[in-house]
N, C-alpha and C positions, 0 to 999 in steps of 0.2 A: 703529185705529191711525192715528197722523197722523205727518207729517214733520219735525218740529218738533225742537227741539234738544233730545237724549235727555237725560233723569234716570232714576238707578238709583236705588233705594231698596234698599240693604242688605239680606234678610231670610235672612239666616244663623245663623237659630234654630232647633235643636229643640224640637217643642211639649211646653210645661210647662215647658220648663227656665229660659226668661225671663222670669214670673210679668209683671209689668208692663211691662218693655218689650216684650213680645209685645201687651199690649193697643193697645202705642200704635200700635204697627207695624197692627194689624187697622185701627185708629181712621181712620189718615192714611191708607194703600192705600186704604180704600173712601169717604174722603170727600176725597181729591187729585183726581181724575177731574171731578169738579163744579166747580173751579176753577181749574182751569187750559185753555188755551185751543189756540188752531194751534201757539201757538211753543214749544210744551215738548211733548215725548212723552215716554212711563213706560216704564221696565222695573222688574222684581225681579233680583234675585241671591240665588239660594237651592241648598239642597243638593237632590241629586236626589230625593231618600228622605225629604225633610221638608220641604216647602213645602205641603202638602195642609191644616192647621189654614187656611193665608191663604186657599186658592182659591177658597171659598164668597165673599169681598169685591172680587176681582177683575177679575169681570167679562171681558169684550173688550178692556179698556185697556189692556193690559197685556203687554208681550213677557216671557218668562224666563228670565234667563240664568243657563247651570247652573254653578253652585259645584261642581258634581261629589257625592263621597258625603260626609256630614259625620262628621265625627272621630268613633273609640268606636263605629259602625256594627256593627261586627265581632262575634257573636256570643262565641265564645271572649276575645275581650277586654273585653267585657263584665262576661261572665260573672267573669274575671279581677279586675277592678276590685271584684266583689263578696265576695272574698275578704279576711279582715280585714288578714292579713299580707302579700299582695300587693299589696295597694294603700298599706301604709305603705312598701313597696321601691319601688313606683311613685314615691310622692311623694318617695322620698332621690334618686330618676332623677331629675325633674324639676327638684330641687333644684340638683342637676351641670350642668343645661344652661344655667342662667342667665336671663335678662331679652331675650334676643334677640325685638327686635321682626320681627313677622312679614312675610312679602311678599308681593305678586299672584301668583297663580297665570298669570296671563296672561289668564283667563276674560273679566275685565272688560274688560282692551283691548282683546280680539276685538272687543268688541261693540260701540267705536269712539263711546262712552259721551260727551256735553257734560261731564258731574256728577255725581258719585257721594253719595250722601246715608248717612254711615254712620249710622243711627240705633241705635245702640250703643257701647259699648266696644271692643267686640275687630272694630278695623278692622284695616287692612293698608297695606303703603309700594305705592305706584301715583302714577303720573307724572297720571294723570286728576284734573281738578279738584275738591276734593273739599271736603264738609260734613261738622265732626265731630260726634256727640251724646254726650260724656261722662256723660251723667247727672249723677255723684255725687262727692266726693272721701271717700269713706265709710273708705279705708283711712289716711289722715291725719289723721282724728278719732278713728276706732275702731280704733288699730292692734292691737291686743290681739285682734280677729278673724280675725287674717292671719296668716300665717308671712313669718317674713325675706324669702324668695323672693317669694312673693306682692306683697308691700309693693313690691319692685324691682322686679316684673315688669310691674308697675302703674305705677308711678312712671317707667318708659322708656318702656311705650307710649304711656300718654297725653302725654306730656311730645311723644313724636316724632308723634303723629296730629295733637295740636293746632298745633305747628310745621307742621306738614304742608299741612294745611286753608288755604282759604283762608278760610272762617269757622265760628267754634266757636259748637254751637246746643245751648241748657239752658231748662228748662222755667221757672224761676223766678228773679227778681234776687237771693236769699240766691245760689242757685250760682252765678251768672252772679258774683257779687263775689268768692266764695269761687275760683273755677277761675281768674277772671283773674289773684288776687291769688298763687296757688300757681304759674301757671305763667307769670308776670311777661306778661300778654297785652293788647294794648292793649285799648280797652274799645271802639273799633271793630267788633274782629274777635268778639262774643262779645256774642249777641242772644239776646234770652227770649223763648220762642214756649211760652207754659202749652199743656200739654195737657189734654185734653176725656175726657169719661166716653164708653168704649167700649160703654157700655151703648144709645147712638145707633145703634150696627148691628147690634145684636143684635138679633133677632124679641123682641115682647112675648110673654110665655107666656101662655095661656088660667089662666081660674081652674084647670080641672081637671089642665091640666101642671104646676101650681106645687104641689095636693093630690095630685098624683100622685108629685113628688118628697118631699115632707112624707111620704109613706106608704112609699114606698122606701128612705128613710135612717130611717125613724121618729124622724123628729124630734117635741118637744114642741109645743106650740102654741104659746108662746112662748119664744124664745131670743136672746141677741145675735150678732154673727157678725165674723168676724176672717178674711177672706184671705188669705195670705199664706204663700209658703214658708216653712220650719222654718229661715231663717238667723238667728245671734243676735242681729243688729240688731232683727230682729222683735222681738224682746222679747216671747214667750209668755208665758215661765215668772211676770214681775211682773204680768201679767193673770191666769196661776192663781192667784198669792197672793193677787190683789186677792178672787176667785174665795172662796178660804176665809175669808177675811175676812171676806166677808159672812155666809157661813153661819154662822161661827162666833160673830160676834160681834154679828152681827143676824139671823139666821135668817133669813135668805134666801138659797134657793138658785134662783142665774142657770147655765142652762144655756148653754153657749158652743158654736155649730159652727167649725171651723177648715176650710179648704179652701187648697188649694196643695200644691207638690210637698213631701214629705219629704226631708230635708238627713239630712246625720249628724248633726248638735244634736238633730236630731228624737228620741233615745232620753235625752237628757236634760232634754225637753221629759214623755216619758214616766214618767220617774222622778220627776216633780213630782208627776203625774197619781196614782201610786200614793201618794207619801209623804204628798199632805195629801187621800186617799180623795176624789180628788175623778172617778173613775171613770164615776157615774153622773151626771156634768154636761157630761161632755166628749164632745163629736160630730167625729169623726175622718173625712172625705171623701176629703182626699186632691185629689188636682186631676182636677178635673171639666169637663166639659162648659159648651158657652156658655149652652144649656138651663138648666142645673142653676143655673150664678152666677146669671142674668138671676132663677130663682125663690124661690132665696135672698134676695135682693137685697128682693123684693116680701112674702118670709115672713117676714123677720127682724123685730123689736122694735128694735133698733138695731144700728146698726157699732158695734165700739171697737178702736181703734187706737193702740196701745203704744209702736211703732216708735220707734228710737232715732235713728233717721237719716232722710231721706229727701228727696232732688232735687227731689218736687212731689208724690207720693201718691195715687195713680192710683184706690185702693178709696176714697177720702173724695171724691171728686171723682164717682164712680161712687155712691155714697150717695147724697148732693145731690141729683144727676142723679135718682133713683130716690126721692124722697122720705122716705130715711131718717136719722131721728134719729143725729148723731153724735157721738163723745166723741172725743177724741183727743188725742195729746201736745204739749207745746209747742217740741218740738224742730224745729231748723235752718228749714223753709221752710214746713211745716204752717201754723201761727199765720197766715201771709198768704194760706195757701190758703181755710180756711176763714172767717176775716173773724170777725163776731158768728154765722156761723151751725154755732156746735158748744160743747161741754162742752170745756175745754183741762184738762190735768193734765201733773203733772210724770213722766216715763215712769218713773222710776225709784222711785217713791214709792207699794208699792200700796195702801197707805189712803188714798188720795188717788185713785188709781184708785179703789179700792171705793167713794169717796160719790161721786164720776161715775157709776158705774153705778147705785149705790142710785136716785140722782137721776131716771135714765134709767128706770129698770124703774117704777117706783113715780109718778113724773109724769107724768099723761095731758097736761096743757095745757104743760106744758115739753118733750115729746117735738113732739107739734103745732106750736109754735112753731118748734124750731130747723127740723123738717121745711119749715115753709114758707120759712124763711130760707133753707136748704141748696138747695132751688129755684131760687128768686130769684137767689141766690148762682151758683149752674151756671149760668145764660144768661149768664155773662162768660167763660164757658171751653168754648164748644163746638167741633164738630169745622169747622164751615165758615169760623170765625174764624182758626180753627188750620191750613187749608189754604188760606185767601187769605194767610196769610202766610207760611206756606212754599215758597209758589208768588210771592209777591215777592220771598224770599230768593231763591231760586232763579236768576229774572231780573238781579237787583242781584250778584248773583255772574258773571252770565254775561254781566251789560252788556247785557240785551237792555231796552226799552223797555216801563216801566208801565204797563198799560194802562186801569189807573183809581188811585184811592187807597190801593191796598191796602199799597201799603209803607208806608204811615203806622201802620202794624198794628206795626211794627219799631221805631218810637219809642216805641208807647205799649202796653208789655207786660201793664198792668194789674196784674199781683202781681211 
């Protein structure tokens, strides 16, 4: 630990439940340590009961300060939420309370904090100088995925984190235009820092860990792979179509694994599954281990990626990163993430998915190719890129002195 002007880094996530910004959060904790210097020191801010997915990345760097227990802890109310009718009286609760943005606990200011770095959405009002990370505006495009409440709930706290912040930080210039232009923001305050494939901290799996998890799920020998919770942005259900499509009208049958948390979409992600018999193609994980992604990742034939939405796309980046062949849609920020190195399609179109994939399953020197480009492509988005310029945000927020070029990472975002 040094004495240096503290930064917190938010990590007020239960594991699983933040599909990608949980990666990024691993990404930066384990690769911030290596660039930053005497005048910044680290904390987390996490709940008592769920900080245990980061600690394998934190090393000695790191003080924690405790969030206390995190919401829904409670066994009985758990258990409650999982009841069908209760949880729709739940949500008409929820509905009554309104858009009330949330407040510090006081935890943080104890801890007498430079900075606070919310790398999420569900920050909170605190007098501490703070970094916002919105992500997405995914409920102004897709509002048809949200309820009334939701949409408002959304719309006052980002609205009051980003007034809040003294600077608004998004992975890519599609958000970075989109966030400033919704929430009228100068283009000062509102800097693109891409994030990097978390597959950089993961251990490499041995051959026989990767034929050990291939023999555990019984997977086929070749399959394509989709990570990704069951939210309906994801867009499953037009990869199963694409899915029967091909069987049906090309006889070929692509086996797909899915892995990520299951949503409640998830049963109508399953009613696909039964309606076009596509039972024996579909590989159900579930959210897995770092193990398990990292061997995935190394077993798969390809990614494809559906997604109707997305801030910067953290499993195409993770592909790249890992040498894998990718397909993906050409929605909001994608197209700039992956450059020439992927198949693009329209997400909503699954004949249009199905000859991407044909393309994919069935071309050896077209899978090779984009593999080498997807490479090439990820050494513009790594994690030491991404943590020398986090770490000159950081600085240039707190007035403290450059101590090489690194804020010039802040001008020149690259995507």
């Amino acid at each position: 630990m040094n004495n240096g002007q503290r930064i917190v880094l938010d990590a007020r996530l239960r594991d699983g439940e933040w599909g990608g910004v949980q990666q990024f959060v691993i990404g930066l904790a384990a690769s911030l340590p290596l660039h930053t210097g005497a005048d910044l020191a680290l904390s987390i801010l996490a709940y008592d009961d769920a900080p245990g997915w980061l600690e394998p990345y934190l090393g000695d760097h790191y003080a924690v300060i405790s969030a206390g227990k995190a919401p829904w802890d409670s066994p009985v109310r758990s258990r409650l939420r999982q009841i069908a009718v209760l949880r729709r009286l739940w949500q008409a609760l929820r509905r009554t309370r309104g858009a009330g943005v949330p407040a510090s606990s006081g935890a943080l200011e104890a801890a007498r904090p430079a900075l606070v770095h919310f790398t999420h959405q569900g920050a909170f009002r605190t007098q501490v100088p703070s970094i916002y990370q919105p992500w997405d505006l995914q409920h102004v495009h897709l509002p048809q995925f949200f309820t009334k409440a939701e949409i408002a709930r959304r719309e006052a706290w980002y609205a009051a984190f980003c007034q809040q912040a003294t600077a608004v930080v998004v992975a890519s210039s599609w958000a970075r235009q989109d966030i400033a232009r919704h929430f009228h923001l100068a283009a000062d305050r509102v800097f693109v820092i891409p994030a990097a494939s978390v597959l950089e901290a993961y251990p490499d799996p041995s051959d026989a860990q990767r034929q050990q998890v291939r023999a555990q799920h019984r997977l086929p020998e070749r399959f394509i792979y989709y990570p990704a919770q069951t939210w309906p942005h994801k867009n499953h259900i037009a990869l199963l179509e694409a899915l029967a499509l091909l069987r049906d009208q090309h006889r070929v049958r692509v086996p797909v694994v899915f892995t990520g948390k299951r949503t409640d979409h998830a049963a109508a992600i399953d009613d696909i599954v039964q309606q076009r018999a596509l039972t024996d193609q579909v590989y159900w994980l579930g959210y897995t281990d770092t193990l398990t992604v990292a061997s995935l990742y190394r077993l798969c034939t390809a990614l494809v990626f559906p997604s109707l939405f997305e801030g910067w796309g953290l499993p195409v980046s993770e592909a790249m990163h890992a040498g894998v062949p990718v397909a993906c849609s050409n929605a909001t920020s994608l197209p700039d993430l992956v450059g020439d190195a992927a198949l693009i399609f329209p997400p909503r179109d699954p004949a249009q998915i199905a000859e991407a994939v044909l393309r994919l399953w069935h071309d050896h020197a077209l899978r090779e190719a984009l593999a080498q480009r997807g490479r090439a492509r990820s050494q513009l988005f790594t994690w030491e890129r991404a943590a020398r310029a986090y770490a000159a945000l950081y600085r240039r927020v707190l007035g403290l002195p450059q101590p090489n070029d690194d804020h010039t990472l802040l001008e020149n975002p690259l995507i």
